[in-house]
C-alpha positions as CSV (number, residue, x, y, z in Angstrom):
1,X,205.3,184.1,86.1
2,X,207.1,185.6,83.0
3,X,208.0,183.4,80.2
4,X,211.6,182.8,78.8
5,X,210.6,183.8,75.7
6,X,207.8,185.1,73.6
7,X,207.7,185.5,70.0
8,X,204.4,186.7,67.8
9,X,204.0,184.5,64.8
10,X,201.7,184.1,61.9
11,X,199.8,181.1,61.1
12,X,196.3,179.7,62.8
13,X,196.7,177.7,65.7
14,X,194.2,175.5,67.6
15,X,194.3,172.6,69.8
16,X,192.5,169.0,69.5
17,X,192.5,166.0,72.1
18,X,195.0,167.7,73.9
19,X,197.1,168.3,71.1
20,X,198.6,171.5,70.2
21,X,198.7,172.2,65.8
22,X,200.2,175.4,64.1
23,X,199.2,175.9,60.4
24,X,202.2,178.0,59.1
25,X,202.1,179.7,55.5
26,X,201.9,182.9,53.5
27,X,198.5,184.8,53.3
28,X,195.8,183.1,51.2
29,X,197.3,180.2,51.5
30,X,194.4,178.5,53.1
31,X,195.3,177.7,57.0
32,X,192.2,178.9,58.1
33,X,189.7,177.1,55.7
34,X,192.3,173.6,57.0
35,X,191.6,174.5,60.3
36,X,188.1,174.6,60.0
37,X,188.0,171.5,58.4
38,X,190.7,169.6,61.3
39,X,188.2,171.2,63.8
40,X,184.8,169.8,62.3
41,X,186.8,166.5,61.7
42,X,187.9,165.7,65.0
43,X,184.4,167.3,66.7
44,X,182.8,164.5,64.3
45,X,184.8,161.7,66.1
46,X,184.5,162.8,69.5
47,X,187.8,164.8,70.2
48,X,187.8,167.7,72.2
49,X,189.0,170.5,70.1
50,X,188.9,174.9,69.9
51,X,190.6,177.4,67.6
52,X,193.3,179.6,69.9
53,X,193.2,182.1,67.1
54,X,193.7,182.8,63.6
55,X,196.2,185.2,61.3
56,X,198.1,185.6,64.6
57,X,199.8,183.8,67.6
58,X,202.0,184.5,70.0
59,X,204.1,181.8,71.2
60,X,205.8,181.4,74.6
61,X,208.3,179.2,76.5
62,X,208.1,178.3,80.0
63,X,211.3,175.9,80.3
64,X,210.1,172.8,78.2
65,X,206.7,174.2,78.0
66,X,205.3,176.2,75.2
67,X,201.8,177.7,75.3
68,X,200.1,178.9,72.4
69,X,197.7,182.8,72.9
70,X,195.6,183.9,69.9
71,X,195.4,188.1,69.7
């Protein structure tokens, strides 16, 4: 099935508890090191949690539904 729409994006996104989170901000600006530390936190407490992928993401819409793809 082809999405709606796709876009290519950059920030770091990952997912925890079912939860999706993109970290949007110029270069250097530390998303990745935040990520890391969201990740380790909610390991720590039991949520489920993974990294889709860092510097770039491409974003796509399936009628209400957006799904995240690292590159």
């Amino acid at each position: 099935m082809k999405p709606d729409a796709e876009d290519w994006i950059h920030a770091t996104g990952l997912v925890i508890a079912g939860h999706g989170l993109l970290l949007k901000g110029p270069s250097g600006s530390g998303k990745s090191t935040l990520a890391r530390r969201l990740l380790e936190m909610a390991r720590a407490r039991g949520y489920p949690s993974a990294l889709i992928g860092d510097d770039r993401i491409k974003i796509m819409r399936y009628g209400p539904t957006l799904l995240a793809e690292g590159h």
